[in-house]
C-alpha positions as CSV (number, residue, x, y, z in Angstrom):
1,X,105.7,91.6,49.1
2,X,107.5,93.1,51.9
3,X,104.4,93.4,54.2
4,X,100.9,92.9,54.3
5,X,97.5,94.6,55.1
6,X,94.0,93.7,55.7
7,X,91.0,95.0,57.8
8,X,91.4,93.3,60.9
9,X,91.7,94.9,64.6
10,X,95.5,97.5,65.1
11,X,98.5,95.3,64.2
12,X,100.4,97.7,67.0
13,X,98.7,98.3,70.2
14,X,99.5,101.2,72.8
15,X,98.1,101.9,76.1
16,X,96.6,104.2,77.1
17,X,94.7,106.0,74.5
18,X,96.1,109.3,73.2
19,X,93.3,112.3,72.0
20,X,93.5,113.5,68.5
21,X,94.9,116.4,69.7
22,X,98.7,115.2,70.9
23,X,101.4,113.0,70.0
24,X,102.5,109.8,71.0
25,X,106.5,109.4,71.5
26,X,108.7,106.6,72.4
27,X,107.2,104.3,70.5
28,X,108.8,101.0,69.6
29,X,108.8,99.9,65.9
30,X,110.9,96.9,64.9
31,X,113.8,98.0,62.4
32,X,112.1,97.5,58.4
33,X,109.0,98.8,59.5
34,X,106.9,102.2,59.9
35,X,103.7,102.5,61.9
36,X,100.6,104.0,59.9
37,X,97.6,105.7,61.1
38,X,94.8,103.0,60.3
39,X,93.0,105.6,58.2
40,X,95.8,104.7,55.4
41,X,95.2,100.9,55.3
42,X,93.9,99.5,52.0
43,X,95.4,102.9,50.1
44,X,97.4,103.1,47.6
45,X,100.3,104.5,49.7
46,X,100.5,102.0,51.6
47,X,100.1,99.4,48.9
48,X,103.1,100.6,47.2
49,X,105.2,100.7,50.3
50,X,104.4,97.0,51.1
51,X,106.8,96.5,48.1
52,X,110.0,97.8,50.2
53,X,109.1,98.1,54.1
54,X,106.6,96.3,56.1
55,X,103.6,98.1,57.4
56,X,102.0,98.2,60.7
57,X,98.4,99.7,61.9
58,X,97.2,101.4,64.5
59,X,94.2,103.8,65.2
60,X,96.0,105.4,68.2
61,X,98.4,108.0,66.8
62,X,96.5,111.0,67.4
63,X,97.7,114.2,65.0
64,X,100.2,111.5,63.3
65,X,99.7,109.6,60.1
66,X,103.0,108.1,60.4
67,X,106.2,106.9,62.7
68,X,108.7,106.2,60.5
69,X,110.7,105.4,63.8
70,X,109.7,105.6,67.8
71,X,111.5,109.2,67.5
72,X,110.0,110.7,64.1
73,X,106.6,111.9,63.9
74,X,104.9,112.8,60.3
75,X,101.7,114.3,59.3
76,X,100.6,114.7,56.0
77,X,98.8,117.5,54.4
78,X,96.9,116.8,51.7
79,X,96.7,119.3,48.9
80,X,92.7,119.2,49.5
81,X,92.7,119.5,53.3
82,X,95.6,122.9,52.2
83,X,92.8,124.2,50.6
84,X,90.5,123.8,53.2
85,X,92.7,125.3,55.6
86,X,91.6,125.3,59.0
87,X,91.8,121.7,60.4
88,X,95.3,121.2,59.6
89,X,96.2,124.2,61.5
90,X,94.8,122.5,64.4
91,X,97.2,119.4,63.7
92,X,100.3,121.2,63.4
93,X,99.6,123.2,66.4
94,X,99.2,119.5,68.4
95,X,102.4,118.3,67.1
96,X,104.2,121.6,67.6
97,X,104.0,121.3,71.6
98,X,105.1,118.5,71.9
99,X,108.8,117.8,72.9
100,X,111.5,115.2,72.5
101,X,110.7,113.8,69.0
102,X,111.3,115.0,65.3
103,X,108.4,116.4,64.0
104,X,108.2,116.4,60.1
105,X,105.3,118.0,58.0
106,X,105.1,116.5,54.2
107,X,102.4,118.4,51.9
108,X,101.2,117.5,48.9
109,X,102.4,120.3,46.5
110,X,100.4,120.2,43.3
111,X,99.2,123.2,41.0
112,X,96.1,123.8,42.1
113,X,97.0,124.4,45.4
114,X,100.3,126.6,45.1
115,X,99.3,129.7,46.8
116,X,97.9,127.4,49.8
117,X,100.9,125.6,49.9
118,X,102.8,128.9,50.8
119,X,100.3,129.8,53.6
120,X,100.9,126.3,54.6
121,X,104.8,127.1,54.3
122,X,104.5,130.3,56.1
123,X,103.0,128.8,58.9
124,X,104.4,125.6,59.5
125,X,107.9,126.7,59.2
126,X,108.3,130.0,60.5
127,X,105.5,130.5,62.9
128,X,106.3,127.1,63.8
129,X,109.3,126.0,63.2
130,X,108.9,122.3,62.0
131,X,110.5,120.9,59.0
132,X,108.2,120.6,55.8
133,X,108.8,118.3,52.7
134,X,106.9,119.2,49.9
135,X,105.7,115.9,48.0
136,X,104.1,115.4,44.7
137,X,100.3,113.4,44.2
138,X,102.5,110.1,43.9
139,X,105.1,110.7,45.6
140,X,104.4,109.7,49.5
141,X,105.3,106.1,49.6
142,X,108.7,107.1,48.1
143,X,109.5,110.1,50.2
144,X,108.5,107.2,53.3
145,X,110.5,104.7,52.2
146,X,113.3,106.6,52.0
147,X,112.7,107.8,55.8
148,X,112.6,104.4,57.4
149,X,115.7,103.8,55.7
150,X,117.1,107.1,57.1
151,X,115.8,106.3,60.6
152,X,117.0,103.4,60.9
153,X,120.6,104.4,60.1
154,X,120.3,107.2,62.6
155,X,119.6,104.6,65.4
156,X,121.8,102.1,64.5
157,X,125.0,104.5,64.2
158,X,125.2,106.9,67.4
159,X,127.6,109.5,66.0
160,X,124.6,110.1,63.6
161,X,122.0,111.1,66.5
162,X,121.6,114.7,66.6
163,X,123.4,117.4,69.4
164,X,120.8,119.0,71.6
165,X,119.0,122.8,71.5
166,X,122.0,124.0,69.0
167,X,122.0,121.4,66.6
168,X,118.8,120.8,66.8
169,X,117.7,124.4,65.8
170,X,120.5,124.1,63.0
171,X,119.0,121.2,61.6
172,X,115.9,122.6,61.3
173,X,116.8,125.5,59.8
174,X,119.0,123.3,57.1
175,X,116.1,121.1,56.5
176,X,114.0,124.2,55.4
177,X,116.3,125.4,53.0
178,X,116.7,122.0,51.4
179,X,113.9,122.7,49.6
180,X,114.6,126.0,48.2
181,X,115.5,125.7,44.4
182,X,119.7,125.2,42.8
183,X,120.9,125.4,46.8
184,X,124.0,123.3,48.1
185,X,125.0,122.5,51.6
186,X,127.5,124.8,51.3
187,X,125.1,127.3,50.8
188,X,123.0,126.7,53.5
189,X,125.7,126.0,56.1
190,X,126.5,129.8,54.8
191,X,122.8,131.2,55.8
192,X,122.9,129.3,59.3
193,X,125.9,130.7,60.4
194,X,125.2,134.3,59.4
195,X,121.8,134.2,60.2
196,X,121.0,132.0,62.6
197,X,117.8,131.6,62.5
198,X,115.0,130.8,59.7
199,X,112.7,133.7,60.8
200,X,115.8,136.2,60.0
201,X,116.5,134.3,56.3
202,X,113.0,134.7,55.4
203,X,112.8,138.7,56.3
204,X,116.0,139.1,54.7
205,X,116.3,141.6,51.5
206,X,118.3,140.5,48.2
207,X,121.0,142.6,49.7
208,X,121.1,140.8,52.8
209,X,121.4,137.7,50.8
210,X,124.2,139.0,48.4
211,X,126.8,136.9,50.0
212,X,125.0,133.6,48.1
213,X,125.4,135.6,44.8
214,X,122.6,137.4,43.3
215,X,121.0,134.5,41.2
216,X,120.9,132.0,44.5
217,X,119.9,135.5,46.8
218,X,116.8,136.6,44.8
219,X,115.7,132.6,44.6
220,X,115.9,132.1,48.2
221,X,113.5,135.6,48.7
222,X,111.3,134.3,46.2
223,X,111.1,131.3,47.9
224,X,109.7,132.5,51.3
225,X,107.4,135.3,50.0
C-alpha cells in the first residue's frame, strides 16, 4: 500500500492552532500526498486512498477535511449533514473569507437528499461563489485521488498556475458549469464570455440561453432552479 494509518499523535504538525472557524493556507505537503482532517483516519475513504496516494493526519485544519495541496482547500458535505442543514453553512461561510487559496466544496449527492443538495448548490455557488463537485456515497477517495494528481501538475508546470481576479472568477464560473448535464467546454467558454458571471447564468431565461441551442438552454435552467 501506498500509505499507512494508525491512531497515534498528527503525522503533520502546524503551529499555532487554527479555530474551527477559518482556514489554514500555505501549507506544505510533500508531492504524492494529501493532508486529512484526523476525523477521517481509520475510514473507509481513507483506506481506499492508501492504495494510490499516501495519507497524512492532522487535527488542526479547522473548517477543512482535506489539502490536496498547500493551495487547495476541500470540505466535504455529507449528504446527512445536507439534511441537517445548518452547521455546514457555518463551514462554508469560514472558508468563503478566506483569501489566497482554492476553495473546493464536494457533496455527497445521493437520492434521498436531492432537494438539499440544491439548497446546498444555491448557496455554496451563487451566494458564495465556491466551486462544488457533486460526488456519489463511494465516490470520495476517487474524486481525491484524482486531485492530488491534478495539484501536483499545477505546481510542477507554472504556465498551468491560474491568472489573478479575471481568471480566477472565469475558472470559477467554468468549474460550476462542469457539472451541468451533455455540456462541452466549448459551451461553457460560450456562457463566460456572454455572461460573465454565474449569478447572471443562473437568472437567465431559456431565451437568454438560446445561443447554446434549446436542448443544452433548457438543461442548463433546469440545472440551477
Amino acid at each position: 500500500m501506498a500509505g499507512a494509518y494508525n491512531n497515534s499523535e498528527d503525522d503533520f504538525k502546524s503551529s499555532p492552532p487554527v479555530s474551527q472557524k477559518f482556514v489554514r493556507k500555505n501549507q506544505k505537503i510533500p508531492v504524492g500526498h494529501i493532508l486529512a482532517s484526523l476525523k477521517w483516519r481509520n475510514t473507509s475513504v481513507v483506506q481506499k486512498m492508501t492504495e494510490s496516494i499516501k495519507v497524512l493526519f492532522t487535527s488542526d485544519l479547522g473548517v477543512v477535511d482535506f489539502h490536496p495541496s498547500g493551495d487547495c482547500a476541500v470540505v466535504y458535505i455529507s449528504a446527512a449533514e445536507m439534511i441537517e442543514g445548518v452547521l455546514y453553512k457555518k463551514r462554508l461561510a469560514g472558508l468563503k473569507s478566506v483569501k489566497g487559496i482554492r476553495k473546493v466544496i464536494v457533496a455527497e449527492r445521493t437520492y434521498l437528499s436531492l432537494q438539499q443538495f440544491s439548497t446546498l448548490q444555491q448557496f455554496a455557488v451563487l451566494e458564495l461563489e465556491l466551486d462544488l463537485i457533486p460526488v456519489t456515497e463511494n465516490g470520495l477517495h476517487a474524486l481525491l485521488v484524482q486531485m492530488v494528481s491534478a495539484e501536483n501538475k499545477i505546481s510542477k508546470n507554472p504556465f498551468m498556475q491560474p491568472l489573478k481576479i479575471q481568471s480566477d472568477q472565469s475558472n470559477h464560473i467554468s468549474n460550476a458549469l462542469k457539472n451541468v448535464p451533455k455540456i462541452g467546454d466549448k459551451k461553457i467558454a460560450m456562457l463566460v464570455e456572454r455572461f460573465g458571471s454565474l449569478q447572471s447564468i443562473a437568472m437567465a431565461s431559456v431565451e437568454d440561453l438560446s445561443l447554446l441551442g434549446p436542448g443544452l438552454a433548457r438543461e442548463v435552467r433546469d440545472y440551477f432552479n
